[in-house]
N, C-alpha and C positions, 0 to 999 in steps of 0.2 A: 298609274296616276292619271286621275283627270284634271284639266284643267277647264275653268271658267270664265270668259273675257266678258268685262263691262264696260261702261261707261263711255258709249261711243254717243252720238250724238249730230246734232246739224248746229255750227255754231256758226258766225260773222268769221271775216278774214280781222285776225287782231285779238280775238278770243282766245279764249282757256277751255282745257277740256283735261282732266283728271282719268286713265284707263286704269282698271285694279282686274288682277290677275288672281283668282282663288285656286288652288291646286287642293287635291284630296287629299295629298298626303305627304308630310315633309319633303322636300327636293332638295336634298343636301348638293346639289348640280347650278351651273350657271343654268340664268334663264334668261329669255331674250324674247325683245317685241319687232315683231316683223311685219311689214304691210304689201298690202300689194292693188295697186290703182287699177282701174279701169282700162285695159289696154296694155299693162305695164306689165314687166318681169316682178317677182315675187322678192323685196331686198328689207335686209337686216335694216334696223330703223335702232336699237338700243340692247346693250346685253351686260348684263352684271353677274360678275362671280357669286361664288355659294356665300360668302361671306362681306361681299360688299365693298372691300379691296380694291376691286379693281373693275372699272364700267368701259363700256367704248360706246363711241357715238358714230352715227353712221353722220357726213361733212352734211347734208342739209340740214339737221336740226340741232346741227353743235350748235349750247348759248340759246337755244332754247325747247329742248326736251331734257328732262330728269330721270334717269331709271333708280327706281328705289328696290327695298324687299323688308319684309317682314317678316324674318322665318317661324316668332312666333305663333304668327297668325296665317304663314303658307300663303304670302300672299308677295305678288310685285305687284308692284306700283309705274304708270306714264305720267309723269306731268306734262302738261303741253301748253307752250305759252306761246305766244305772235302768232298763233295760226294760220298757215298762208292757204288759199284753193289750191295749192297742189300736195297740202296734204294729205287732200281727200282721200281716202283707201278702207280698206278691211283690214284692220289691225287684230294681230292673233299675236298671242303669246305662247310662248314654248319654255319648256326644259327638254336640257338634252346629255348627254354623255360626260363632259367636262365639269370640272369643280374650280379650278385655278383659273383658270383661263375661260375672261367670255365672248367666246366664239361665236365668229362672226357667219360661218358655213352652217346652211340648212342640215346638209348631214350630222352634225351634231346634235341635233335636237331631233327626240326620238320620239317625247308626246307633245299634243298640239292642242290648243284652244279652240275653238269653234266660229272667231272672230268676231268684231263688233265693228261698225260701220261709222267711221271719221267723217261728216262732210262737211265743207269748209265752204262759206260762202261768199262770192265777194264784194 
């Protein structure tokens, strides 16, 4: 399975910014957006089961990021609303091993996105 991250950008601190995740090929698996700052550890940011059931938020962007999916169309979705400059990151998406449960551990997620570049300005 590949996967495709878009929709990174350079917005204002207070902005929106929409990431869409294309996978090659259905991922009946959770899949999850992870970032990782300039200087910083590499941390879960949002993860949604195969079916939508059930999301976790990683506490800074609880109330304002959305994890969606579209299995249709093999795709997640990041909404991203209030923008803060410590957004700023490479945000990659993953699917990974788990269907039920979305897991919050890198190890679980076995393919990886290529990233797309969040900067947030203030």
């Amino acid at each position: 399975v590949q996967l495709q991250a878009s929709g990174g950008g350079l917005v204002q601190a207070g902005g929106s910014l929409r990431l869409s995740c294309i996978a090659s090929a259905f991922s009946s698996y959770a899949m999850g957006w992870f970032r990782q700052a300039p200087g910083k550890e590499h941390e879960i940011v949002a993860a949604i089961n195969w079916d939508s059931s059930n999301t976790y938020y990683a506490e800074p962007v609880k109330g304002r990021f959305t994890i969606s999916r579209d299995n249709a169309k093999n795709t997640v979705y990041l909404q991203m609303n209030s923008l803060k400059p410590d957004d700023t990151a490479v945000y990659y998406c993953a699917t990974g091993t788990t269907r039920w449960i979305p897991s919050t551990r890198r190890e679980d997620y076995y393919y990886w996105g290529q990233g797309t570049l969040v900067t947030v300005s203030s």
